[in-house]
N, CA and C of each residue as an Amber inpcrd file, in Angstrom:
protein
   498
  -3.6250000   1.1360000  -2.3240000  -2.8830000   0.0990000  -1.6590000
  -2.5660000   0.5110000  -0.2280000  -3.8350000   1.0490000   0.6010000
  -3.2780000   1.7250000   2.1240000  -2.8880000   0.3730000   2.4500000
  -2.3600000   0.6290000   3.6840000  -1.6810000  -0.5930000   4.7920000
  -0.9710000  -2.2260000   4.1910000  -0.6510000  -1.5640000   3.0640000
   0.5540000  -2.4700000   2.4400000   1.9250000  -3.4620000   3.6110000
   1.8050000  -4.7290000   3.8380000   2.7930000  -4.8680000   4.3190000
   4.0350000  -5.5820000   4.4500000   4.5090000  -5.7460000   4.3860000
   5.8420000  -6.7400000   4.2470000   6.1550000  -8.1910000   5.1860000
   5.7420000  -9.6800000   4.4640000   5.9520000 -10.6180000   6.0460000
   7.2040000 -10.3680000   6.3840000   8.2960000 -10.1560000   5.5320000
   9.9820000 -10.2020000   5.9850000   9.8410000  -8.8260000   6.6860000
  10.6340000  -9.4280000   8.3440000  10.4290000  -7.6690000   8.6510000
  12.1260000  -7.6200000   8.6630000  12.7530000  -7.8230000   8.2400000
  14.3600000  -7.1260000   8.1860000  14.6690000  -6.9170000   6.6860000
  13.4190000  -6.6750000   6.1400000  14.3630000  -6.5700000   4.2740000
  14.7530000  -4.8300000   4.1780000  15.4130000  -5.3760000   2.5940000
  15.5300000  -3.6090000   2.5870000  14.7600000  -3.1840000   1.6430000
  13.8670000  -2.0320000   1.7960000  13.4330000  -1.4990000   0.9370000
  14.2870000  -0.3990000   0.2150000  14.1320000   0.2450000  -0.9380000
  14.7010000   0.9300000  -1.1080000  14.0980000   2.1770000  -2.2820000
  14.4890000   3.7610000  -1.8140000  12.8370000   4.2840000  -2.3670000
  14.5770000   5.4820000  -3.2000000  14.0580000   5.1600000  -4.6020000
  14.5790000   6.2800000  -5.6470000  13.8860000   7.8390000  -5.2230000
  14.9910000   8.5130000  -4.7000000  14.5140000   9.5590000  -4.7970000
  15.6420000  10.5620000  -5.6150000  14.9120000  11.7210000  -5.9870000
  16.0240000  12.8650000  -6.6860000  14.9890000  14.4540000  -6.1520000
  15.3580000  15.2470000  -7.2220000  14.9080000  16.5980000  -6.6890000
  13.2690000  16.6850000  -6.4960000  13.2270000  15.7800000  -7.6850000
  11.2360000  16.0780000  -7.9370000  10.2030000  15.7740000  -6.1330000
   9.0270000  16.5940000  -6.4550000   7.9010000  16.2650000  -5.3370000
   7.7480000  14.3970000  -5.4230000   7.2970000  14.4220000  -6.5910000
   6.9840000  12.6700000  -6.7680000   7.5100000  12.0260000  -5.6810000
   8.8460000  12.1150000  -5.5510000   9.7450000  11.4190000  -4.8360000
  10.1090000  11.2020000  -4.0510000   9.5350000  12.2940000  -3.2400000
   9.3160000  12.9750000  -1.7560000   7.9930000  12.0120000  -1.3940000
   7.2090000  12.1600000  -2.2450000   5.7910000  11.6830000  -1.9950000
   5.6940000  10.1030000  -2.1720000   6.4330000   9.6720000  -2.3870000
   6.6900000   8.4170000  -2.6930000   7.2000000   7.7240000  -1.2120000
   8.4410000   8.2620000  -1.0380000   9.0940000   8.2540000   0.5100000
   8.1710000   8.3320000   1.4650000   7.2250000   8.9430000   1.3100000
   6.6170000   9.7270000   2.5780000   5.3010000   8.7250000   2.5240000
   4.8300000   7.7750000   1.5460000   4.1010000   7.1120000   0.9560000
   4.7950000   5.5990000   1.4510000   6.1470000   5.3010000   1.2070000
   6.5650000   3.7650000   1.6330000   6.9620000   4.0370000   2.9250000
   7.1400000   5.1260000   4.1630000   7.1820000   4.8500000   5.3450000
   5.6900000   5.0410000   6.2340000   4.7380000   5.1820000   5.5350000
   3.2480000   5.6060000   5.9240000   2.7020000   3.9720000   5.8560000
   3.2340000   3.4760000   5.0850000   2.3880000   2.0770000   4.3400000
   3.6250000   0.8620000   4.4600000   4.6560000   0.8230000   4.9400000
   5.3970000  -0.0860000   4.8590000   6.2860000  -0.1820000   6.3920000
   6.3350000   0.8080000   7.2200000   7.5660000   0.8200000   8.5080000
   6.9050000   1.0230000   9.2660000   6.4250000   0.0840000  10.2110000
   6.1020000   0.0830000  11.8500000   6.8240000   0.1470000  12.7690000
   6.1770000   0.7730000  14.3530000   7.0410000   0.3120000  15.2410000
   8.0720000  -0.6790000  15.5980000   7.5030000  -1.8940000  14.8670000
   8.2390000  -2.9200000  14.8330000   9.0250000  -3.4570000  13.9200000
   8.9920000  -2.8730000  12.7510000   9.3340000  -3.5000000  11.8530000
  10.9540000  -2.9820000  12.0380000  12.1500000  -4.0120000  11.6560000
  13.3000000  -4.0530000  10.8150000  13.7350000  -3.9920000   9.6030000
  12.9070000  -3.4610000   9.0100000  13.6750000  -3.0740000   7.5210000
  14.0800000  -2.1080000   7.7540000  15.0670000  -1.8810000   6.5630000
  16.0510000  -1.0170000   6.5310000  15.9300000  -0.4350000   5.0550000
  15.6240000   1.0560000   5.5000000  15.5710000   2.1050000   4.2250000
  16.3160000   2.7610000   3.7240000  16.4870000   2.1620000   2.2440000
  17.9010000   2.5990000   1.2650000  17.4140000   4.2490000   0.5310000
  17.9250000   5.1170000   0.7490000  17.6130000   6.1080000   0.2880000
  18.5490000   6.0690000  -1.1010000  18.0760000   5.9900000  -2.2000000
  18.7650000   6.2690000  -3.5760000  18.5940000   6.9110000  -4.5750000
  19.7750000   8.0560000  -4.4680000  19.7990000   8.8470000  -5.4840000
  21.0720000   9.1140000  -6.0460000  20.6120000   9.1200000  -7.5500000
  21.6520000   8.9120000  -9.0790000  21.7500000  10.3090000  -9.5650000
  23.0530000  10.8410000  -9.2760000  23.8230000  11.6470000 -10.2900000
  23.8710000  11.7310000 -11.7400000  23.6680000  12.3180000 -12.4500000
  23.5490000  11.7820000 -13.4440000  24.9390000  11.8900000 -14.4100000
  25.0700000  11.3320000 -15.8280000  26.2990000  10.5430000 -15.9280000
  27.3660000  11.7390000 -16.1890000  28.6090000  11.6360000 -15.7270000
  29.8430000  13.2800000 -15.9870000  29.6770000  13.2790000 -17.3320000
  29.9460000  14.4440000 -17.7790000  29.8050000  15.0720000 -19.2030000
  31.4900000  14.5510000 -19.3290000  31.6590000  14.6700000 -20.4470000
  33.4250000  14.3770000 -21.0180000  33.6820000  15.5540000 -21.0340000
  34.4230000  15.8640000 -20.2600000  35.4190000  17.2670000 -20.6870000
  36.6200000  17.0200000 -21.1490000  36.7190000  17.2080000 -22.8670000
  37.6060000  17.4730000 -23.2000000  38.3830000  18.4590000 -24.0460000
  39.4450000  18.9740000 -24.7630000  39.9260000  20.0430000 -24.9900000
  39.1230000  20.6820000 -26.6360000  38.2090000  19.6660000 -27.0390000
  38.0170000  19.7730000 -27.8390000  36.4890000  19.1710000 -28.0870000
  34.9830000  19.5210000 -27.8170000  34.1900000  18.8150000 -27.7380000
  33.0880000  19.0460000 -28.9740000  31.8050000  18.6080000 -28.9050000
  31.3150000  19.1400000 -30.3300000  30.8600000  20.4770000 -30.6390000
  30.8190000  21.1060000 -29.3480000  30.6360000  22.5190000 -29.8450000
  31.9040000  23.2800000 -29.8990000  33.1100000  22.9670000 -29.8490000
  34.2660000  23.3730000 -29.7390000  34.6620000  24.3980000 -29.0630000
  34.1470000  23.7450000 -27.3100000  34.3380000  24.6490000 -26.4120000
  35.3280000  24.6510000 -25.3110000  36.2060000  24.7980000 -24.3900000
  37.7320000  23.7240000 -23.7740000  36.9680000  24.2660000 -22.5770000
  36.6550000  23.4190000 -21.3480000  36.4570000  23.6680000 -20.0540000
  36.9510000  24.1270000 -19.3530000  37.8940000  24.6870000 -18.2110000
  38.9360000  25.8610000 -17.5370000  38.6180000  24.3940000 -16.5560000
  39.5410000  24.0980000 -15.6100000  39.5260000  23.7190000 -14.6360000
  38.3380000  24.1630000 -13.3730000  37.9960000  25.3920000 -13.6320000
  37.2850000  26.1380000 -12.3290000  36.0020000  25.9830000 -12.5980000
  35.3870000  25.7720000 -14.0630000  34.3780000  25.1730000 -14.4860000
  33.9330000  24.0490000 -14.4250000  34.8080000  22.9060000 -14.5160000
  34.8330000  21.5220000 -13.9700000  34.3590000  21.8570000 -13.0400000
  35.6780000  22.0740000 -11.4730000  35.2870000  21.8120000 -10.0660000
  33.9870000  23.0530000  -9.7290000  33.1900000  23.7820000 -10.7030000
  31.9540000  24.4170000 -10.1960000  30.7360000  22.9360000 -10.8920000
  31.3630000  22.4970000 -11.5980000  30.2530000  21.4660000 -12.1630000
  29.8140000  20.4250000 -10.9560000  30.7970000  19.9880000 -10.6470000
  31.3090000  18.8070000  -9.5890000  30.8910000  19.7010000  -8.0760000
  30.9640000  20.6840000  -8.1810000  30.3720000  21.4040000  -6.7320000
  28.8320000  21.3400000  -7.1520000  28.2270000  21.6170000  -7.7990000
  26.6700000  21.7520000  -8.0800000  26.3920000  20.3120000  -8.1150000
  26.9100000  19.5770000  -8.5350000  26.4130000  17.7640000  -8.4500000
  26.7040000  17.4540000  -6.6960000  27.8770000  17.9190000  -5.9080000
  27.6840000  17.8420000  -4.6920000  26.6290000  18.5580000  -3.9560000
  26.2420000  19.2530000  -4.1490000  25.4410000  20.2310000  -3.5610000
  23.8710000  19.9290000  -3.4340000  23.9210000  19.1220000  -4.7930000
  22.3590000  18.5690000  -5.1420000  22.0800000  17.1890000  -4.6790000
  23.1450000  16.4630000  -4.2940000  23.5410000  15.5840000  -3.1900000
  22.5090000  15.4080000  -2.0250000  23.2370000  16.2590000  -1.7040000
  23.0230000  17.3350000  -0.2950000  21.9650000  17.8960000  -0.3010000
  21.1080000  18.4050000  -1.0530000  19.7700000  19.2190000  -1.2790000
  18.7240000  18.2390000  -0.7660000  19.0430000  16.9470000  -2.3410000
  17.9420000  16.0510000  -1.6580000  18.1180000  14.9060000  -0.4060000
  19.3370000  14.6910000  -0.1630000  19.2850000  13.8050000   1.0520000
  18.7100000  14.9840000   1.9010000  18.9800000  16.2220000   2.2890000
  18.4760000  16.6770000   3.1590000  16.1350000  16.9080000   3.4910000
  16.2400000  16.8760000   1.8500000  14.6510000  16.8200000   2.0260000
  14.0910000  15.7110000   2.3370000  14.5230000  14.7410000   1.8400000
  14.7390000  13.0350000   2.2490000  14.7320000  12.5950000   3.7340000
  15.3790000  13.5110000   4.4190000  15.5880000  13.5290000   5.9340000
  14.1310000  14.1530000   6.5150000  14.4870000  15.0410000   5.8290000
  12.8510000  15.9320000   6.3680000  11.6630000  14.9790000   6.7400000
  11.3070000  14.3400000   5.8620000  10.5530000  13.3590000   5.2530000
  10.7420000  12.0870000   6.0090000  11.5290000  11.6970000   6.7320000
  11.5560000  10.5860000   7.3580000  11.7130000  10.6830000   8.7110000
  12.2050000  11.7250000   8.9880000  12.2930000  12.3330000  10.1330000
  10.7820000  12.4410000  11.0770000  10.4080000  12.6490000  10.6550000
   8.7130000  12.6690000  10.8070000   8.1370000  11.8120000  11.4560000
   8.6850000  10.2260000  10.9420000   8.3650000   8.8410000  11.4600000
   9.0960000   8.3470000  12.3330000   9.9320000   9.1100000  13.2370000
  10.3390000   8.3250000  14.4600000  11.9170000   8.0400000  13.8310000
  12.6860000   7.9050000  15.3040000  13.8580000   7.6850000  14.9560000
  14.3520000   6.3360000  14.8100000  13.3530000   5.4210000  14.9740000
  13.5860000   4.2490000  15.3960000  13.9050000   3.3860000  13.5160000
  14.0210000   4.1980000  12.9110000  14.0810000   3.7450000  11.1630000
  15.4940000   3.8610000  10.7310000  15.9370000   2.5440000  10.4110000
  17.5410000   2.4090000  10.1360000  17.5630000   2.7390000   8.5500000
  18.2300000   3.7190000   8.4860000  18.3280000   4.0470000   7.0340000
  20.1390000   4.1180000   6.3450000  19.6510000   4.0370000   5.4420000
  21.4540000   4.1060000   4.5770000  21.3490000   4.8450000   3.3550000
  22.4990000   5.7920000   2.9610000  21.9910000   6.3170000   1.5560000
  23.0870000   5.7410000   0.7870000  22.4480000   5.9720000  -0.6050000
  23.5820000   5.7240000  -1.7040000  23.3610000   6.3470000  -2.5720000
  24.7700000   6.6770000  -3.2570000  24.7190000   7.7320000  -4.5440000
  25.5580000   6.7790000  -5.3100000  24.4590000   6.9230000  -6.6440000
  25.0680000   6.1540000  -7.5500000  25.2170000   7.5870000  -8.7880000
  26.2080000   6.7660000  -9.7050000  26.3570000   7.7390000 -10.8580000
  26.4820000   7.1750000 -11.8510000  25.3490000   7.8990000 -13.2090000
  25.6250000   7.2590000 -14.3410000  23.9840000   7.6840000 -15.0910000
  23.4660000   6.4710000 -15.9180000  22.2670000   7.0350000 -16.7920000
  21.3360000   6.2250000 -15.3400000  20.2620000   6.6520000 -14.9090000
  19.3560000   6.3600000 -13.9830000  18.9840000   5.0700000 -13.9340000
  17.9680000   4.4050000 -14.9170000  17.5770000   3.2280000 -15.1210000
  18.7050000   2.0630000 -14.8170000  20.0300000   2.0680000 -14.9690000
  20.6530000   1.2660000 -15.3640000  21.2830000   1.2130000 -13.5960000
  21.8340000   2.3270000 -13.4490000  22.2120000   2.3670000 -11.4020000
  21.2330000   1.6040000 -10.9220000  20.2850000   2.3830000 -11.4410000
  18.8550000   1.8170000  -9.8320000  18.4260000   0.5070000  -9.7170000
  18.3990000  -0.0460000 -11.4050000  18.4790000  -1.5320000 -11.1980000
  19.8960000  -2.6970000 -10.8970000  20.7260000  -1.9950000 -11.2610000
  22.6320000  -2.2040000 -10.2920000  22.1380000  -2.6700000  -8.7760000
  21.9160000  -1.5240000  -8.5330000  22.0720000  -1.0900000  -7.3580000
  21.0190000  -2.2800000  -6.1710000  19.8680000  -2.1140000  -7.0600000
  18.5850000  -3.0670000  -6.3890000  18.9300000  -4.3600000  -6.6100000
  20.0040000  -5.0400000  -7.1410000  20.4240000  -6.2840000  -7.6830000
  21.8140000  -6.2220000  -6.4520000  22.7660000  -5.3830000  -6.5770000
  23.9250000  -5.5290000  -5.6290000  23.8150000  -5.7020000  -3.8330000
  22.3080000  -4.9210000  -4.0060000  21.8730000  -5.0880000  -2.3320000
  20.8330000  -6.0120000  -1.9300000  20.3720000  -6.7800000  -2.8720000
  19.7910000  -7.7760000  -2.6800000  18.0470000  -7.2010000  -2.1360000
  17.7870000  -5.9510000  -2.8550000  16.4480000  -5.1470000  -2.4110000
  15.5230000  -6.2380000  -2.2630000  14.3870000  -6.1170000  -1.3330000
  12.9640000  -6.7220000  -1.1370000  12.0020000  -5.6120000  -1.5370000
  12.5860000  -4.3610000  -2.3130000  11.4020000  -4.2240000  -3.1020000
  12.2070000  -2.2420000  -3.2680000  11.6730000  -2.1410000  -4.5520000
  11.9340000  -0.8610000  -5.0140000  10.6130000   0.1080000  -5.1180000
  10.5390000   1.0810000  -4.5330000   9.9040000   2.4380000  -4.1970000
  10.0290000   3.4360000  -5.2310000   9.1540000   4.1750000  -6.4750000
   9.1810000   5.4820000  -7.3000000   8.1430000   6.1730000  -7.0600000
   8.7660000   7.0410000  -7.6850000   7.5160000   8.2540000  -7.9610000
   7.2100000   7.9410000  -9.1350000   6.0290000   8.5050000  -9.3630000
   5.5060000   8.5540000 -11.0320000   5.7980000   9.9960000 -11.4210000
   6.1950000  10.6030000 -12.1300000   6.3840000  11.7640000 -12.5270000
   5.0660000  11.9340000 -13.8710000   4.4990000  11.1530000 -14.3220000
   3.2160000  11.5670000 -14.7070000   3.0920000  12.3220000 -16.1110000
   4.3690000  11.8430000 -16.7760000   4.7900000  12.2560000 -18.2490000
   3.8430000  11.5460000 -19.0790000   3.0110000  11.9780000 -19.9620000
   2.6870000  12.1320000 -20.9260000   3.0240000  11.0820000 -22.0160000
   2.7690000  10.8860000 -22.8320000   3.0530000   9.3290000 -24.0190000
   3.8690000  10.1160000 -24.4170000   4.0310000  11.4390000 -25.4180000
   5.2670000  12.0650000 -26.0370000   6.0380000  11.7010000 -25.5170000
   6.3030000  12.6780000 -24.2240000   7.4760000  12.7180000 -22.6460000
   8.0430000  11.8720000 -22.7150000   7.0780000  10.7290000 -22.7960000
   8.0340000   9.3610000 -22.3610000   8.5380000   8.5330000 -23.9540000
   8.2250000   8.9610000 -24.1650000   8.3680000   8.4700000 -25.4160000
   9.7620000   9.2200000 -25.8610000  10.0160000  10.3300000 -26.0270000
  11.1650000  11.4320000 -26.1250000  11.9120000  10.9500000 -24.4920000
  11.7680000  10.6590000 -23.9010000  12.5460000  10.6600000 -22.6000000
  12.7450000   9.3840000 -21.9270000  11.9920000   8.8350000 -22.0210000
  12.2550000   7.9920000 -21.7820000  11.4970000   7.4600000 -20.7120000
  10.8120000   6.6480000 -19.6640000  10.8080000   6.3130000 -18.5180000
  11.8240000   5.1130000 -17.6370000  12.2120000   5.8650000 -16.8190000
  12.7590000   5.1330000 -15.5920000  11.6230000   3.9500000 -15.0340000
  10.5220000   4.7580000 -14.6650000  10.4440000   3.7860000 -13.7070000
   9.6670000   2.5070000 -14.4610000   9.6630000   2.7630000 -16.0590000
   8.6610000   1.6520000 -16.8420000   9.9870000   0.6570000 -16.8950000
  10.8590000   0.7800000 -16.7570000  12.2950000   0.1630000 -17.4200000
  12.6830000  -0.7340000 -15.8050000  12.5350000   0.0960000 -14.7190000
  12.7390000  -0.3800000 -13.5900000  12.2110000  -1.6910000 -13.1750000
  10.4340000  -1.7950000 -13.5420000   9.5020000  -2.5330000 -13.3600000
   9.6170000  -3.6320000 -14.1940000  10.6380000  -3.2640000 -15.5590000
  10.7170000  -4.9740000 -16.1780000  12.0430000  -5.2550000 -16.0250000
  13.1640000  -4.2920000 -15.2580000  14.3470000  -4.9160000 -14.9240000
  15.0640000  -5.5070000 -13.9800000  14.1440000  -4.7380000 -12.9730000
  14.7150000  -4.8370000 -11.4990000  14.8430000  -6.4280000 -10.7480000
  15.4900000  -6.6210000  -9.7940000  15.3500000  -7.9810000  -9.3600000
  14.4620000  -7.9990000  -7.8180000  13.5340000  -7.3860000  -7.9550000
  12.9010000  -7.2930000  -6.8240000  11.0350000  -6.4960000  -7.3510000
  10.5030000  -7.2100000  -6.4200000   9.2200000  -6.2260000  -6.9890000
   8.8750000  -4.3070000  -6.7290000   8.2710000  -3.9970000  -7.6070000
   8.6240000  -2.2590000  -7.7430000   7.5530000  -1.9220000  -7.6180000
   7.0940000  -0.6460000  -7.1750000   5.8750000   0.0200000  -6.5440000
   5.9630000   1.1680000  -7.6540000   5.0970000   1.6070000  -7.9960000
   5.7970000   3.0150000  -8.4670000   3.8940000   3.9480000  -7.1650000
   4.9080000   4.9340000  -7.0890000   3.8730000   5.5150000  -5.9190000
   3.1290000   6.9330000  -7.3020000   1.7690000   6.7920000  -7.3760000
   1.8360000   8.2960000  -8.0480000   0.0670000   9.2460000  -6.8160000
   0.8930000  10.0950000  -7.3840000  -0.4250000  10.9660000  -6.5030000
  -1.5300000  10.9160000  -6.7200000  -2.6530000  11.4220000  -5.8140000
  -4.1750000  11.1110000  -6.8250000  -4.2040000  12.4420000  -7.4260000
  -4.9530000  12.6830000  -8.1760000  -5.6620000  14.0130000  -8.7480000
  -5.5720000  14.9850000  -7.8580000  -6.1390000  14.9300000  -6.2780000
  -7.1100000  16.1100000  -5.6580000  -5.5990000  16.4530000  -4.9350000
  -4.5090000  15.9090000  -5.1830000  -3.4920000  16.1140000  -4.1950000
  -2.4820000  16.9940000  -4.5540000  -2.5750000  17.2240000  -6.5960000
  -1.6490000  18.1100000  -6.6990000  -2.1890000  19.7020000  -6.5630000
């Protein structure tokens, strides 16, 4: 799908990213094929936390959390924040400054934010990676982005690599 393009030039796209390459490659894939000099869209960078564990005094392995364990939990979910918006930057950075971008962090089970989220902002189109799991994988795990593609309120790309690239 080279030179993919959009007639609306002020929509928002918006490209799921988290730690994985996919996702990177995906990004680096919808500003190669979707953002021109000219164009006005505006790129939603989105990435989902995933949902807080319950800490409570008593859980099923009957273990009590310390306070300092919490706020190291909650520091490593900030941190990973921060990890990938910063590779995210990397990655767009590349294409000129002239690209209006916005991030958002959502929190909770993935599938269910990203299509929130693509519904609350009124997306012109959602951006994935394929992570390239296996029938088990997905089957045990689930897929995001198969769930995305029949939920979302906007049309969904899922970006996957060719063969010779990994």
């Amino acid at each position: 799908m080279q030179g993919v393009s959009m007639k609306k030039k002020d929509g928002k796209i918006v490209v799921a990213v988290d730690e994985s390459e996919e996702s990177m490659y995906a990004l680096s894939w919808c500003l190669t094929n979707l953002f021109s000099q000219s164009s006005n869209n505006t790129l939603v960078l989105l990435y989902v936390k995933p949902p807080p564990t319950v800490y409570s005094s008593f859980d099923a392995a009957g273990y009590m959390f310390s306070n300092d364990v919490i706020k190291a939990l909650e520091k490593h979910g900030s941190e990973m924040v921060n990890s990938v918006m910063q590779r995210a930057e990397a990655v767009y950075s590349n294409f000129g400054s002239s690209i209006n971008v916005e991030r958002v962090v959502g929190c909770g089970e993935a599938k269910d934010v990203i299509c929130g989220i693509v519904k609350k902002l009124k997306a012109d189109m959602l951006i994935m990676g394929s992570h390239g799991y296996g029938f088990i994988k997905r089957v045990l795990l689930g897929s995001v982005s198969d769930y995305c593609t029949k939920h979302a309120k906007c049309p969904v790309v899922i970006v996957k690599r060719r063969e010779e690239e990994f």
